[in-house]
C-alpha positions as CSV (number, residue, x, y, z in Angstrom):
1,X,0.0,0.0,0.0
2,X,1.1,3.7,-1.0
3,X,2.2,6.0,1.7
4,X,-0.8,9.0,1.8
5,X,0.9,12.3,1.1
6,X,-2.0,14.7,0.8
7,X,-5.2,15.7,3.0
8,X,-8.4,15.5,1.1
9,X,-10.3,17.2,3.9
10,X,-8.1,20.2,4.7
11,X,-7.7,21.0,0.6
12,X,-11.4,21.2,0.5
13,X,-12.1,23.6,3.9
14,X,-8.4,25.9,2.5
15,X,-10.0,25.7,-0.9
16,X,-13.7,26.5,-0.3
17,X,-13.2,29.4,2.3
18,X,-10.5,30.9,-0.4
19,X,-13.4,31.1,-3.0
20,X,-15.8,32.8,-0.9
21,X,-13.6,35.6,0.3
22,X,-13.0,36.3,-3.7
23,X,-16.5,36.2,-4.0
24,X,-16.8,38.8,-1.7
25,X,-15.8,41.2,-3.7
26,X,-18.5,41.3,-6.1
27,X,-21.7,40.3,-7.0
28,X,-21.0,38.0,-9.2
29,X,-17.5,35.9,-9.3
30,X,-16.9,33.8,-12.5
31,X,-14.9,30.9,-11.9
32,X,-12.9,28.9,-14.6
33,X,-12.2,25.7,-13.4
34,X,-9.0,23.8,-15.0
35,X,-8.9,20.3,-15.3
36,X,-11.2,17.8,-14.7
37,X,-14.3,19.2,-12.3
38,X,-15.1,15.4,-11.6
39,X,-13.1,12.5,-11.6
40,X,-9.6,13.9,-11.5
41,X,-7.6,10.9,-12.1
42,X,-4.2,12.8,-12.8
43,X,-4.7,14.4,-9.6
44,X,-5.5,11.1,-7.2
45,X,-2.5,9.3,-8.5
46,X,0.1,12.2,-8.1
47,X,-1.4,12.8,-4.7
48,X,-1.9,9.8,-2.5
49,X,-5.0,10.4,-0.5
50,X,-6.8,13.0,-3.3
51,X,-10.4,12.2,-3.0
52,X,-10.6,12.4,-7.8
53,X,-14.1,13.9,-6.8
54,X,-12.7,16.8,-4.3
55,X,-13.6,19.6,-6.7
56,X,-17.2,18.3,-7.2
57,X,-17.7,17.8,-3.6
58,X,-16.3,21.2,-2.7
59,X,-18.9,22.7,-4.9
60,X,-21.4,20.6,-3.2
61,X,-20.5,22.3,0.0
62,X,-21.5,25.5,-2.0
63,X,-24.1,24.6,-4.1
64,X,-26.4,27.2,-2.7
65,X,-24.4,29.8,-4.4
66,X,-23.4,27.9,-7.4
67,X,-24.3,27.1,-10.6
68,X,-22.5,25.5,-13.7
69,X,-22.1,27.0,-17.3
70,X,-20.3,24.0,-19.2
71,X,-18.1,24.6,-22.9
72,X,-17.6,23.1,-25.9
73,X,-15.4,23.8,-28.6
74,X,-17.6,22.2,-31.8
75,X,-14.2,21.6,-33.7
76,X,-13.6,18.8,-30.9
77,X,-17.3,17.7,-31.3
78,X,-16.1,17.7,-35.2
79,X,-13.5,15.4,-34.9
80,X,-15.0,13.6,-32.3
81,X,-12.3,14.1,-29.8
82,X,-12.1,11.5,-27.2
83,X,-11.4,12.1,-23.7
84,X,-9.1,9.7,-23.0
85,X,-9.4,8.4,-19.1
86,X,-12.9,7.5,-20.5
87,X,-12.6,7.0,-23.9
88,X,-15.9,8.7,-24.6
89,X,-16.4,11.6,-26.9
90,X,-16.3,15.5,-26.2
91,X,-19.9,15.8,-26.5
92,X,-20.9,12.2,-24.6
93,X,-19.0,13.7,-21.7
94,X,-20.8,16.7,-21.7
95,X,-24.1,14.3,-21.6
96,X,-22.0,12.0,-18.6
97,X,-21.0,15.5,-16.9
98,X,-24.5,17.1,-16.9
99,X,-25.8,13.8,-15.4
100,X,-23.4,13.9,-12.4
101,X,-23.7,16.9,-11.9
102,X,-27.4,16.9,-11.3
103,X,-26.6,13.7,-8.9
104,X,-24.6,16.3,-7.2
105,X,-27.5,18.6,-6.9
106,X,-25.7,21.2,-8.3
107,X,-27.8,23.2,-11.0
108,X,-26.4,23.4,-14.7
109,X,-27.2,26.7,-16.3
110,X,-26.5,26.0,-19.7
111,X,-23.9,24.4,-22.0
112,X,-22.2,27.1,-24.6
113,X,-21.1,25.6,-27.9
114,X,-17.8,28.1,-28.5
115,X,-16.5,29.1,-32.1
116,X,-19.6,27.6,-33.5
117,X,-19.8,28.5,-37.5
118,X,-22.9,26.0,-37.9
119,X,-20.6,22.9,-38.3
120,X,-23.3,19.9,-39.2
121,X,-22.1,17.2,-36.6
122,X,-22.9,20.3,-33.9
123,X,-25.7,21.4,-34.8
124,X,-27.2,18.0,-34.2
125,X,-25.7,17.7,-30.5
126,X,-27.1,21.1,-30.1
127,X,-30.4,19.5,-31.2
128,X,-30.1,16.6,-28.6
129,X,-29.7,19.0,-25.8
130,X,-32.5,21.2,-26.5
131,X,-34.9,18.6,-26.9
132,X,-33.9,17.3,-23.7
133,X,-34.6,20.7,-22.3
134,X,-31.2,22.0,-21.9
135,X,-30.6,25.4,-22.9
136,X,-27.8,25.6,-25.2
137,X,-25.7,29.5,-26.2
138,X,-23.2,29.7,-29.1
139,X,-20.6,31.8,-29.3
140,X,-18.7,32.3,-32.6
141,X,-14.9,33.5,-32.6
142,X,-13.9,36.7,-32.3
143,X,-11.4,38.4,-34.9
144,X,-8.4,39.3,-33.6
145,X,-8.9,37.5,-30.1
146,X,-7.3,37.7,-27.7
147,X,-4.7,40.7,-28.9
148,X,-6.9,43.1,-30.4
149,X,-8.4,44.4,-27.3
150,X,-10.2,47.8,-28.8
151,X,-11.6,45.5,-31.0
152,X,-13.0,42.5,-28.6
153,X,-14.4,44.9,-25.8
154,X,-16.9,46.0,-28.2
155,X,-20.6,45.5,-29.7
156,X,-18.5,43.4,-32.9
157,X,-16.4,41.5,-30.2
158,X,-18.1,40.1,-27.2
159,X,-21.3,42.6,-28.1
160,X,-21.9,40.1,-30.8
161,X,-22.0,36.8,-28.8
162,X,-24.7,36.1,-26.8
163,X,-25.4,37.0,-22.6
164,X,-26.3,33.9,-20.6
165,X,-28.6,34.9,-17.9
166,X,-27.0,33.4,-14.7
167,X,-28.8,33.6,-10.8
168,X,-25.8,32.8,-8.3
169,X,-23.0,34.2,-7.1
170,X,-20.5,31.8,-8.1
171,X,-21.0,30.6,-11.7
172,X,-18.3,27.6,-12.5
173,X,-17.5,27.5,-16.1
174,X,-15.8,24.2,-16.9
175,X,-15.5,21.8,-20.2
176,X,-14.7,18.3,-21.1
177,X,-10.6,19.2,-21.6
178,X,-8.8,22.3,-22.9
179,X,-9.4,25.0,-25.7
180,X,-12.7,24.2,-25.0
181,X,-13.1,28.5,-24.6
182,X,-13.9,28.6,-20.8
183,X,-11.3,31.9,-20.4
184,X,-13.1,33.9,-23.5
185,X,-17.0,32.8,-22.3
186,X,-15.9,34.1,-18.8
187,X,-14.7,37.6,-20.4
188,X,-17.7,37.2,-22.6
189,X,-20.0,37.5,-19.5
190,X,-17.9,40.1,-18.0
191,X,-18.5,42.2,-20.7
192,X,-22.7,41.5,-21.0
193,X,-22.4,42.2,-17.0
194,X,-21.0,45.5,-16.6
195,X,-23.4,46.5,-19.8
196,X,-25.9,45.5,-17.4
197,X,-24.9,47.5,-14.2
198,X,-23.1,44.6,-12.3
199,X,-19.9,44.3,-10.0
200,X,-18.5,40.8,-11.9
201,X,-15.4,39.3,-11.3
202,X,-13.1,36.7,-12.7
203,X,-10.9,33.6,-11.0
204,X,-9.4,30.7,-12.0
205,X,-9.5,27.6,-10.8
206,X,-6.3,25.7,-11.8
207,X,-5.0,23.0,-9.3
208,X,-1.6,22.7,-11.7
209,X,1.1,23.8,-11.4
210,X,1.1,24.1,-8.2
211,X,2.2,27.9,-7.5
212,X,3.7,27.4,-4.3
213,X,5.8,23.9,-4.9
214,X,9.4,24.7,-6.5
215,X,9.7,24.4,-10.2
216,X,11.5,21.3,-11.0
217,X,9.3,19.3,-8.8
218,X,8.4,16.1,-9.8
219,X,4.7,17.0,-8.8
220,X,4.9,20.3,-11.5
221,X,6.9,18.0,-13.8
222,X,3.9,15.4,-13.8
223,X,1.6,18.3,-15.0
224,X,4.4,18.7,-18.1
225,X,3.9,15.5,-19.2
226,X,0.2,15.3,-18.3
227,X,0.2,18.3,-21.0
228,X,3.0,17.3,-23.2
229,X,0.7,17.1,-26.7
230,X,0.2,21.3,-25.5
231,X,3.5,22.0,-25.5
232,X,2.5,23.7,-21.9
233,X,5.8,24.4,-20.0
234,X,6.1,25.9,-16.4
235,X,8.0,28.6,-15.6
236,X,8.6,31.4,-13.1
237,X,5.3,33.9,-12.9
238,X,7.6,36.8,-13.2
239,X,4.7,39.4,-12.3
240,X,4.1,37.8,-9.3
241,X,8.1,38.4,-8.4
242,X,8.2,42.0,-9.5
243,X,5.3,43.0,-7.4
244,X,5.7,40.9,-4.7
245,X,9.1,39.4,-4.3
246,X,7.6,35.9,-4.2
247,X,8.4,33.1,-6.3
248,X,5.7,31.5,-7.8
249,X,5.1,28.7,-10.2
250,X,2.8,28.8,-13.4
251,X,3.0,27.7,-17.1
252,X,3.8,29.5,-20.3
253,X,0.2,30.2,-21.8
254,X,-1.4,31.5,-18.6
255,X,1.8,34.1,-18.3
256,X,2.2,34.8,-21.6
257,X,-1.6,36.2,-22.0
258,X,-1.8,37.3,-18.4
259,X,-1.1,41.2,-19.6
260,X,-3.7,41.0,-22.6
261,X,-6.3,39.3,-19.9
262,X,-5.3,42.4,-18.0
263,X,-6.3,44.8,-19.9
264,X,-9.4,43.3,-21.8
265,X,-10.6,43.2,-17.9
266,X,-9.6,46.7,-17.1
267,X,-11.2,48.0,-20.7
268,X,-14.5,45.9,-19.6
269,X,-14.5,47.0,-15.8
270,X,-13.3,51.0,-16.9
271,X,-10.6,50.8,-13.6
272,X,-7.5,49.1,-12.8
273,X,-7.4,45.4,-12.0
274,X,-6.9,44.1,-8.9
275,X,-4.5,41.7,-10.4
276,X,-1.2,41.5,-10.5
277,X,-0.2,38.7,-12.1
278,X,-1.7,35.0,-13.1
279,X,-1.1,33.5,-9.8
280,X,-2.9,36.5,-8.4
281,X,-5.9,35.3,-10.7
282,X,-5.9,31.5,-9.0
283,X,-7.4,30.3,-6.4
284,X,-5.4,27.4,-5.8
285,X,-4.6,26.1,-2.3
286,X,-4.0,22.4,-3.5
287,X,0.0,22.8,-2.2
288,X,-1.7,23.4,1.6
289,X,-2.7,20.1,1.4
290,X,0.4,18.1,0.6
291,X,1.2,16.4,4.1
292,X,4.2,13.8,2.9
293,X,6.3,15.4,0.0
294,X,8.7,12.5,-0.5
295,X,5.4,10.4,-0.7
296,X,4.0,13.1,-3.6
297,X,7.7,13.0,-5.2
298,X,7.6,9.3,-5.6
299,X,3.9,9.2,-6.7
300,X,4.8,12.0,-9.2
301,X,8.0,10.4,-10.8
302,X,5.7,7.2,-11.2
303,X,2.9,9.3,-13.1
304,X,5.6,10.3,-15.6
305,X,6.6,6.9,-16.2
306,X,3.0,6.5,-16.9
307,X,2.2,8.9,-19.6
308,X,5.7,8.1,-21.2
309,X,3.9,4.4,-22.3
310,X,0.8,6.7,-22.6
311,X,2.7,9.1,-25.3
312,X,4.7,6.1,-27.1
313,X,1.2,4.4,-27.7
314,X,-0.4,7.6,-29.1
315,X,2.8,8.0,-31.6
316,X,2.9,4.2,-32.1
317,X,-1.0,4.7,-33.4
318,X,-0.1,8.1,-34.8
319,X,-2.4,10.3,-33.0
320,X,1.0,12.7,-31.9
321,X,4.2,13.8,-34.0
322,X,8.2,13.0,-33.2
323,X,8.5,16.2,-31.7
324,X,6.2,15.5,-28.5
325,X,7.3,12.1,-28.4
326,X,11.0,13.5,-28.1
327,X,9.1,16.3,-25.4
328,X,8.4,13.4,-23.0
329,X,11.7,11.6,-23.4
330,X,13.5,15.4,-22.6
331,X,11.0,15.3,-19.2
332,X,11.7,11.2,-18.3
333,X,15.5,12.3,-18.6
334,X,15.5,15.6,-16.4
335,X,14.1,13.4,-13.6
336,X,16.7,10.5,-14.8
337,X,14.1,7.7,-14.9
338,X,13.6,4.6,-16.8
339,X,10.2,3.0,-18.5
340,X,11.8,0.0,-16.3
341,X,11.4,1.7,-12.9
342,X,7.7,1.0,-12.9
343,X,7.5,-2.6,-11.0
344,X,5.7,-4.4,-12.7
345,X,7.3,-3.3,-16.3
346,X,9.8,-5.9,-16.0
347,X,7.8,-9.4,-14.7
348,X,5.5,-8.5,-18.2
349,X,8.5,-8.2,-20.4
350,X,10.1,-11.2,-19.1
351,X,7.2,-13.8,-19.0
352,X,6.6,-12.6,-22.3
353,X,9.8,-13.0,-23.9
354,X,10.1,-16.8,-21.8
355,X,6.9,-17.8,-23.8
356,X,8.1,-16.3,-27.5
357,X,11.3,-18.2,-27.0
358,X,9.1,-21.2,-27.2
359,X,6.7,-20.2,-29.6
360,X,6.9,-20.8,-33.4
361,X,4.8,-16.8,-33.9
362,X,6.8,-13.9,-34.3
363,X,4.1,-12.1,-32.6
364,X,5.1,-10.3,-29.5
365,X,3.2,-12.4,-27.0
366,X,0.4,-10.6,-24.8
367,X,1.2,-10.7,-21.0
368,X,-0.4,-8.5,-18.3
369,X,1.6,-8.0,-14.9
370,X,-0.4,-6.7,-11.8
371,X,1.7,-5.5,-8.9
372,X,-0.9,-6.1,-6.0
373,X,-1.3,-3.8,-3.2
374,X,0.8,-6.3,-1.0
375,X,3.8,-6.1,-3.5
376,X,3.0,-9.5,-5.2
377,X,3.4,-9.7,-8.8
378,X,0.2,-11.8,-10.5
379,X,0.4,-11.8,-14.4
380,X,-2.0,-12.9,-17.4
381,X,-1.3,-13.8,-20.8
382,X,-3.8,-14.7,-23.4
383,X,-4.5,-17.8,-24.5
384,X,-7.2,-19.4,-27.1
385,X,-9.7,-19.5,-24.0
386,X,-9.5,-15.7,-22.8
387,X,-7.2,-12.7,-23.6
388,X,-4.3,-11.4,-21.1
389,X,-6.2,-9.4,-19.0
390,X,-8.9,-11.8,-18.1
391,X,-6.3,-14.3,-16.8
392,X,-5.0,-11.9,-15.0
393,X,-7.9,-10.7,-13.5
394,X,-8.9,-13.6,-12.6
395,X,-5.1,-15.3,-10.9
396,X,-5.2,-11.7,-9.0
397,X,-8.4,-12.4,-7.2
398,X,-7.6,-15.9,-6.6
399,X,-4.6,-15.5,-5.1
400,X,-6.2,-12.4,-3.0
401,X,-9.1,-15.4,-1.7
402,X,-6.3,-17.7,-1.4
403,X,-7.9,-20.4,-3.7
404,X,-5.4,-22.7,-5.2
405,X,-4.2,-22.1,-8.6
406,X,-5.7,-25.3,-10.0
407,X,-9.2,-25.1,-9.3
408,X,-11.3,-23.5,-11.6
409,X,-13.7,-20.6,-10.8
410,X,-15.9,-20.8,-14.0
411,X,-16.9,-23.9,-15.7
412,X,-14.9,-24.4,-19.4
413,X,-18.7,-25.9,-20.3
414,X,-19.8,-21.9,-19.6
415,X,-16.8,-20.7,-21.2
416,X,-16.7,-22.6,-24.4
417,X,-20.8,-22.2,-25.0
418,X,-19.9,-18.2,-24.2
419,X,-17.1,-18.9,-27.4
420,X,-19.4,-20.2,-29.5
421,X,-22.0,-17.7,-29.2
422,X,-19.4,-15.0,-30.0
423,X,-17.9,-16.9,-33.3
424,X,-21.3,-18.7,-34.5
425,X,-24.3,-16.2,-33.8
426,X,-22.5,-13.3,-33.6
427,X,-19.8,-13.5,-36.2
428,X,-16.7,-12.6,-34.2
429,X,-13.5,-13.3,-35.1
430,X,-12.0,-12.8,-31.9
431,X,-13.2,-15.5,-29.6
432,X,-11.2,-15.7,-26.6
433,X,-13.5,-13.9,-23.6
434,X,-12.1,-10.1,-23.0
435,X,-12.2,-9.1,-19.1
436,X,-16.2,-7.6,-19.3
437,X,-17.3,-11.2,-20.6
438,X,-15.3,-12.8,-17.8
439,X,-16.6,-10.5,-15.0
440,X,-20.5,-11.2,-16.2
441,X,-19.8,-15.0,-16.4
442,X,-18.0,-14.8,-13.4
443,X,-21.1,-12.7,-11.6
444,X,-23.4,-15.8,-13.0
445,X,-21.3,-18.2,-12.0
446,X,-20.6,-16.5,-8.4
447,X,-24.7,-17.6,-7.8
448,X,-24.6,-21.2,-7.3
449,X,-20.2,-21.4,-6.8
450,X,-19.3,-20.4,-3.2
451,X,-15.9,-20.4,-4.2
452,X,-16.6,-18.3,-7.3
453,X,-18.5,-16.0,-5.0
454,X,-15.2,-15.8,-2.0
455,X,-13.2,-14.5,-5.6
456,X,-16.0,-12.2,-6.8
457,X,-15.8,-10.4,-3.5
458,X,-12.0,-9.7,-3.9
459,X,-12.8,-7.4,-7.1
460,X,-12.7,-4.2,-5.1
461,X,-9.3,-5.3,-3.9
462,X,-8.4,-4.6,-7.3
463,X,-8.5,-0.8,-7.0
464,X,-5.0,0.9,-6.7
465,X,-3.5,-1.8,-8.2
466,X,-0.3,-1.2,-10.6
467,X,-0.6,-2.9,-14.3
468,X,1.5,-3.2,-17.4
469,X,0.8,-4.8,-20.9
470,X,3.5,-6.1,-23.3
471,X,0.8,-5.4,-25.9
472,X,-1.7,-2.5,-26.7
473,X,-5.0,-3.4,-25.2
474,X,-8.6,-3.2,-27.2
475,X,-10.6,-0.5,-25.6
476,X,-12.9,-2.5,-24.0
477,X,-10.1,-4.2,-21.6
478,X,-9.0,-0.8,-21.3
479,X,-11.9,0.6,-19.7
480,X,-12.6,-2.3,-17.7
481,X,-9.5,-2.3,-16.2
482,X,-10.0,1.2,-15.4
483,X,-13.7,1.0,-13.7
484,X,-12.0,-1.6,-11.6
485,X,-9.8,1.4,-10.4
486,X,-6.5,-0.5,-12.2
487,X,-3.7,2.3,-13.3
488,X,-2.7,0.5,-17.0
489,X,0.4,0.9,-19.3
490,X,1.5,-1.1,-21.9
491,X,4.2,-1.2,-24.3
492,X,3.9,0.4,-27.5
493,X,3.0,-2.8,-29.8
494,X,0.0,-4.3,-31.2
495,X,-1.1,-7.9,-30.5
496,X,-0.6,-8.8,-34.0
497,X,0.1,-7.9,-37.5
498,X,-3.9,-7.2,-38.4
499,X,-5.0,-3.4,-39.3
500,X,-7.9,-3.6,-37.9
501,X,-7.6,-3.6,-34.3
502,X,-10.2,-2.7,-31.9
């Protein structure tokens, strides 16, 4: 088991009283949120002991006061960009995030569709939402933005875009990832509210970088290669230096259009801004919380590792260039660390490559290595019966129940009649079971088999556990492995020499 290097409960009560004295200052504060609002996976694992849901449930502590206004840019609805801890589309997450939200009881205003120009494949998710009742606001792009600020603070700049009629002191702007446009439909509202007589301000919500953790940090490091496809770098907020004599940390983008921000606000507002800098903009008190930093270092170093496989597969599948690919092996060598310095990299690799030396296919062989809470090392690989992750699955939780190795927890009767309903009735031509036709048979199976049922109830046991592939997985094992709270890599090579790879 990890060592716990943050405090979930003190981050919320630093974080929550922060954004009400803010809010005192006007009578309406809009709040960008950066990052993931629920569900902040990057977070958890670079934290030990961050509850993924804090933000949500901070806003649940305030939900009296809030409300939600949630962006879109329709260029990612376009191209149907996928989120990838979910590996759902843009505009399905907005569907996924409404719904939460609402479980939350936390009211959604509205969802804005940004630099809309009446693209076809957004126009029909604007038609789903409004006939499910949700208002819906597009905003088209604005010539010349951000620079030209004579020409933005104006009735052609935000003039033109539309004024979402909000209730609540705080209204959280948010989106599915970034460039989604949550910075210009804040200054969009800032403008429509000072046309209309109102004292409106404007915060963000960024928990990284952390400002107040050095630079080089292996916790503000993570956040580099968490962002590595957006080229985002941190550096020095040099503003907040020269006014205050303080060193604090923040990345390129935010400092590079802080002074444009600046005076697009003070243009809006007609005075000065009470601003200094981007930090001063923030309202992040997620350093407070860190209560073990050599635990955070380590947990940090191991998320780069982490989205160093995660960078290789996208290259490998050619969703990325050379040039971030060479971006993330810059960041693995600052830190001096190795693919091989994440355990169970190395019991993979070498049950794999003990199997190929006895096997006639050139095919690199598919093995999956857990690296159990306990230490123990439990791996997978596939076989004509079930893929790599369902045998591994399936060891993991056996050895966790301490059931002997040779006795079997589903029937081969259920499993070959579940094979021949996948190749005969419907068509497949991948017949060994993948880990969600394993988990239902094993459910069924769990019913009537008390020692099927002692396994079953070690699932949750699962969660937190370490996992590497020698192969790229399908996306179904990918997600499943992830509901079950796993944290997956895998080497940068496909299962076989087919195309067409799901």
């Amino acid at each position: 088991m990890g060592k716990i290097g943050f405090d979930p409960q003190k981050y919320i009560e630093e974080q929550s009283k922060y954004i009400l004295e803010r809010v005192n200052d006007y009578d309406k504060l809009y709040l960008e949120f950066g990052g993931k609002l629920i569900g902040d996976k990057h977070a958890k694992r670079v934290l030990p002991g961050f509850d993924e849901d804090a933000k949500i449930k901070l806003l649940q502590k305030l939900k009296d006061q809030a409300e939600i206004i949630i962006c879109v840019y329709a260029g990612d609805i376009e191209r149907n960009k996928i989120r990838g801890d979910y590996g759902i589309t843009y505009d399905m997450d907005v569907l996924r995030s409404i719904d939460e939200l609402r479980g939350y009881g936390l009211a959604v205003n509205s969802v804005v569709i940004t630099r809309y120009q009446g693209q076809p494949s957004t126009k029909l998710f604007i038609n789903k939402l409004e006939r499910r009742d949700i208002k819906v606001y597009t905003h088209t792009a604005i010539e010349g933005y951000p620079s030209d600020v004579k020409a933005i603070v104006s009735e052609e700049g935000f003039g033109i875009n539309a004024y979402i009629p909000t209730t609540k002191p705080i209204v959280v702007v948010t989106a599915p990832g970034p460039g989604s446009g949550k910075l210009a439909t804040c200054l969009n509202q800032l403008y429509h509210e000072h046309r209309h007589g109102r004292v409106a301000g404007y915060s963000k919500f960024e928990t990284f970088p952390v400002w107040n953790v050095p630079l080089k940090h292996p916790l503000n490091i993570a956040y580099e290669a968490a962002t590595v496809d957006l080229k985002d770098v941190n550096m020095m907020d040099n503003f907040h230096f020269e006014k205050y004599n303080l060193v604090a940390v923040n990345y390129n983008r935010d400092i590079e259009t802080f002074p444009v921000i600046k005076r697009i606000i003070e243009r809006i507002t007609g005075k000065e801004s009470v601003y200094q800098s981007p930090t001063d903009m923030g309202v992040n008190r997620v350093g407070f919380g860190i209560i073990d930093d050599e635990a955070v270092r380590e947990a940090s170093k191991q998320e780069i590792i982490r989205r160093c496989f995660a960078t290789e597969c996208d290259f490998k599948k050619g969703i990325i260039d050379e040039e971030i690919l060479n971006r993330m092996k810059m960041i693995m060598e600052e830190l001096d660390l190795m693919k091989e310095d994440r355990v169970p990299v190395r019991p993979a690799r070498k049950y794999a490559e003990r199997i190929r030396k006895h096997s006639e296919n050139n095919d690199m062989p598919a093995v999956i290595a857990f690296e159990l809470q306990n230490g123990t090392i439990i791996t997978g690989r596939t076989t004509p019966i079930m893929d790599s992750c369902s045998a591994a699955i399936l060891n993991a939780i056996k050895t966790l129940a301490n059931i002997s190795d040779e006795i079997h927890l589903l029937s081969p009767m259920i499993l070959e009649t579940i094979q021949m309903l996948k190749a005969k009735d419907l068509h497949s031509k991948i017949t060994a079971l993948n880990a969600n036709e394993i988990l239902i048979a094993l459910a069924i199976s769990a019913v009537t088999n008390p020692t099927a049922q002692l396994a079953y109830a070690k699932l949750s046991e699962l969660k937190g556990v370490q996992a590497h592939s020698t192969v790229m997985l399908n996306k179904d094992d990918e997600q499943t492995l992830r509901k079950l709270g796993l944290d997956i890599t895998t080497d940068p090579d496909y299962p076989s020499d087919n195309l067409y790879y799901l």
